[in-house]
C-alpha positions in Angstrom: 0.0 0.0 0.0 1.2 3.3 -0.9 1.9 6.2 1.8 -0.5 8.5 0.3 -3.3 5.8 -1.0 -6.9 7.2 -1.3 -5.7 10.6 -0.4 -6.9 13.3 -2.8 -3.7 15.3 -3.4 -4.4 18.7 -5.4 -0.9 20.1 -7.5 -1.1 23.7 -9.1 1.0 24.0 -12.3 0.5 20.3 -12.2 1.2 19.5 -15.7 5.2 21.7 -15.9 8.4 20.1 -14.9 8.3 19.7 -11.5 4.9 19.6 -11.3 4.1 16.3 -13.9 6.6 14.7 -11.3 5.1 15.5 -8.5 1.8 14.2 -9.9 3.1 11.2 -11.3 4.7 10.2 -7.5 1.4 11.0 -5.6 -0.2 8.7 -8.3 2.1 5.6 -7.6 1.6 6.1 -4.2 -2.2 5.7 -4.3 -3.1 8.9 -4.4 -6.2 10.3 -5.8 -4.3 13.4 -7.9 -5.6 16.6 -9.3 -3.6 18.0 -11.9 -4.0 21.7 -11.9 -3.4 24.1 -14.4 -4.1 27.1 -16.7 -3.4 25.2 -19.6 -5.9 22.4 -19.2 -4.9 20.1 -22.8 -1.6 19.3 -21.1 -3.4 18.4 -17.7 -5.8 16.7 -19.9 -2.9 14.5 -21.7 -1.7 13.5 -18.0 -4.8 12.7 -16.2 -5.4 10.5 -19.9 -2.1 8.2 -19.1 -2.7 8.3 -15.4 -6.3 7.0 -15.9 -9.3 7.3 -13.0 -7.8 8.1 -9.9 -6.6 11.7 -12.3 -8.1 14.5 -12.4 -7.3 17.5 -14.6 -9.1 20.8 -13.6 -8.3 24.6 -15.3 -6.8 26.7 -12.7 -5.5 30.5 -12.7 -4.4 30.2 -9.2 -4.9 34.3 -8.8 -8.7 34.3 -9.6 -10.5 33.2 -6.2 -13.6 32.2 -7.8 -11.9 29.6 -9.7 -10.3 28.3 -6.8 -13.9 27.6 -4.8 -14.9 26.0 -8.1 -11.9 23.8 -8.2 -12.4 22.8 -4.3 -16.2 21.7 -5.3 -15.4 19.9 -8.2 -12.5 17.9 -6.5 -14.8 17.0 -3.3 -17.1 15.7 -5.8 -15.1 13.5 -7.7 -12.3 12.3 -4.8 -13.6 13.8 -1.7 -11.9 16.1 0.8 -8.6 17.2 0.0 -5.8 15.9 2.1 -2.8 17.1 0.1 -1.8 20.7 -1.6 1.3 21.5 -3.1 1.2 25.1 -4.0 3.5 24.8 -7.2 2.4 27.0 -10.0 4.8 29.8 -10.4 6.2 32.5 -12.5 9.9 33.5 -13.1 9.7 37.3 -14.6 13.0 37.8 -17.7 15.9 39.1 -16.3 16.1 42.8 -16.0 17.3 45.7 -13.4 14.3 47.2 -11.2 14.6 50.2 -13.0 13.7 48.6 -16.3 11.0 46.5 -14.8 7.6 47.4 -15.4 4.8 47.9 -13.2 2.8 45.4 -14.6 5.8 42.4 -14.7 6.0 43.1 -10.9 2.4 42.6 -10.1 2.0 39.8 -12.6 5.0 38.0 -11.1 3.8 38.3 -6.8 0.0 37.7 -8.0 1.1 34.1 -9.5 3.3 33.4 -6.9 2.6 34.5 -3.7 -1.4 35.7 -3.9 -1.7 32.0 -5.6 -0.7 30.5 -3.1 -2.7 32.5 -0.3 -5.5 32.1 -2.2 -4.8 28.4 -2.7 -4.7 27.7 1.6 -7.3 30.2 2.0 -9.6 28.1 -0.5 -8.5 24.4 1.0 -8.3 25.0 4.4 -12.6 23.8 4.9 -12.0 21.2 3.1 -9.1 19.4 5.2 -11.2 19.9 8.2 -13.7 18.1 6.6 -10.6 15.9 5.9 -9.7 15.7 9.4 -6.3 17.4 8.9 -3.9 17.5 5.8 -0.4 18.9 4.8 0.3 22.3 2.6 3.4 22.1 0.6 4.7 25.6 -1.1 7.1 25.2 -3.2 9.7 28.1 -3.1 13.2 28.9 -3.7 16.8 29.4 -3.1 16.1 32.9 -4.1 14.2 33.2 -0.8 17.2 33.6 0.9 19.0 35.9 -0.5 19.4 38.8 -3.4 19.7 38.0 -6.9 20.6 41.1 -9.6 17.9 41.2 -12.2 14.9 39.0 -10.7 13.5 41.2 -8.1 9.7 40.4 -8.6 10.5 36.5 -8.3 13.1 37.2 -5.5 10.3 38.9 -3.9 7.6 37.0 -4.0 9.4 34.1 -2.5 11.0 36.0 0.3 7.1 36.6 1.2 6.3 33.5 0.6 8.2 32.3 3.5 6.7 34.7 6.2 3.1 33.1 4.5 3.9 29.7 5.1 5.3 30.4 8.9 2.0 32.6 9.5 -0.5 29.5 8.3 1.8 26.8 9.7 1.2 28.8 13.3 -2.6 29.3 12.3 -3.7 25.9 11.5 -1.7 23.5 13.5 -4.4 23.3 16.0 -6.7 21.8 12.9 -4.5 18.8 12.5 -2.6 21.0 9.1 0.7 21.2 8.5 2.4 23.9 6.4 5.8 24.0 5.0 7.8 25.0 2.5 10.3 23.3 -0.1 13.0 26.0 -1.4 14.6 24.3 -4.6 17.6 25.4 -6.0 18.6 25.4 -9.6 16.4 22.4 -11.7 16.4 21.1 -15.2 12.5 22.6 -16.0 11.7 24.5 -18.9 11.9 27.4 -16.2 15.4 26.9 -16.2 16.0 25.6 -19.7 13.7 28.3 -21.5 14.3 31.9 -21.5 11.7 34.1 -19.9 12.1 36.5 -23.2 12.4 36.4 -27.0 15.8 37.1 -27.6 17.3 36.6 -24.1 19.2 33.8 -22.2 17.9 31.0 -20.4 19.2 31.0 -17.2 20.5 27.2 -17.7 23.1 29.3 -20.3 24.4 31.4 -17.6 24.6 29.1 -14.7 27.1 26.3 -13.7 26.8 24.1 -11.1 30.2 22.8 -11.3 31.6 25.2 -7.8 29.4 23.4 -6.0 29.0 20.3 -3.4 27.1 18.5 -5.4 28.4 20.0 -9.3 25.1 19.1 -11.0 21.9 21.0 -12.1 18.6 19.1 -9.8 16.4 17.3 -11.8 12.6 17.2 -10.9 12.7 13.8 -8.8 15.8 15.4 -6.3 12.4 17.9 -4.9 9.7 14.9 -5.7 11.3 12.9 -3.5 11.5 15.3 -0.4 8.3 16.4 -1.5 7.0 12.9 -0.4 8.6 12.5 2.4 7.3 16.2 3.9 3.6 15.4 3.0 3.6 12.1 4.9 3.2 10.9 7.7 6.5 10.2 8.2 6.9 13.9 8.8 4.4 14.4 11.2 6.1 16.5 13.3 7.4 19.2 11.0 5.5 22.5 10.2 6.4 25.9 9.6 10.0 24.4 8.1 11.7 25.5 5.1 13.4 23.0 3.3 16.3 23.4 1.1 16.8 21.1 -1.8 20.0 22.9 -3.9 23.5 20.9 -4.2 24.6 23.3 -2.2 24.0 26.2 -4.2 23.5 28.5 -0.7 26.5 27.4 0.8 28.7 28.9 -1.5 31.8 27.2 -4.2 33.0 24.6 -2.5 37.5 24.5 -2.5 38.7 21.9 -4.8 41.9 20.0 -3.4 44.0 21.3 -6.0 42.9 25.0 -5.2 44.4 24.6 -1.9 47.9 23.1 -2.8 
């Protein structure tokens, strides 16, 4: 028997790189799994090779209504939701504060940070109704810390950390748990795409080779934690930030023939 089996596990921006992975684990797990997304034909094409215990349902994770909608329709099918990974996100193209417009900013914190407030705000009656259940946000290595040319993203997560400690101290006493998972740099068309006609994917730009672990993360490195935080197994752990990044935060690690 699987650790999540006949658990109804919701993912936003279930159908991207890190997010098909995530689904695909909660599926062979046992899990009940709702793939959602604003572009529904590629949720569609998943819940399709998954089969019946897949869901795909349209989601713009900044539109409220559609989030109560979402909730309903999931309780129908699976029941009460035990599992949400807030996922969905935005990465705004590289450029100075100065150059970034108005509009980039508020695009970029409404995706990821009012998604996600809007995404516990809208599950929160239904784990009740679940007797309890476990928020996952995903954030970032750019949480904890300033990086040039990406303020929007680098803000949003920063904030999203003081969310996830505010609703992990909020609803513990309803039997939910609330943490975040900060991944550093991994292979997703986030990564490996750029953000702009014309301009460099950041996957061009950035080498791991400095680091502990001299490798970009692939999906399954956060899946895998990702599992292990939303289980039982884990019980005891709210409010947490967990980082998943080869090191990346600790800084270039000194190579033996550096210090001869």
């Amino acid at each position: 028997m699987g650790r999540f089996e006949n658990q109804t596990v919701v993912v936003t921006g279930g159908s991207g790189g890190q997010g098909a992975s995530h689904v695909r684990a909660y599926h062979r797990e046992g899990a009940k799994v709702v793939i959602a997304g604003i572009t529904q034909e590629a949720g569609a094409a998943l819940a399709e090779e998954l089969g019946e215990r897949a869901l795909a349902v349209r989601l713009d994770v900044t539109d409220e209504h559609e989030w109560t909608s979402v909730v309903a329709t999931v309780e129908r099918r699976f029941g009460p939701i035990a599992v949400l990974v807030n996922n969905a996100g935005v990465q705004n193209a590289a450029a100075p504060i100065e150059a970034t417009g108005q509009d980039v900013w508020e695009r970029t914190l409404a995706v990821n940070l009012t998604g996600t407030f809007l995404g516990i705000k809208a599950v929160v009656p239904s784990m009740r109704r679940n007797g309890g259940g476990v928020i996952v946000n995903i954030a970032s290595t750019m949480a904890h810390g300033g990086t040039a040319l990406y303020a929007p993203y680098v803000a949003s997560k920063w904030a999203l950390r003081g969310l996830t400690r505010t609703a992990a101290l909020e609803l513990g006493k309803d039997h939910i748990r609330v943490n975040s998972i900060n991944p550093g740099v991994i292979s997703t068309p986030l990564i490996n795409e750029p953000r702009a006609a014309g301009a460099p994917a950041i996957a061009e730009f950035f080498s791991p080779e400095p680091f502990a672990v001299p490798r970009i993360g692939d999906p399954d490195d956060v899946t895998r934690l990702l599992l292990f935080v939303s289980s039982p197994d884990a019980s005891f752990m709210t409010g947490s930030e967990i980082v998943v990044d080869g090191g990346l935060l600790l800084g270039p690690a000194l190579r033996e023939d550096a210090a001869a």
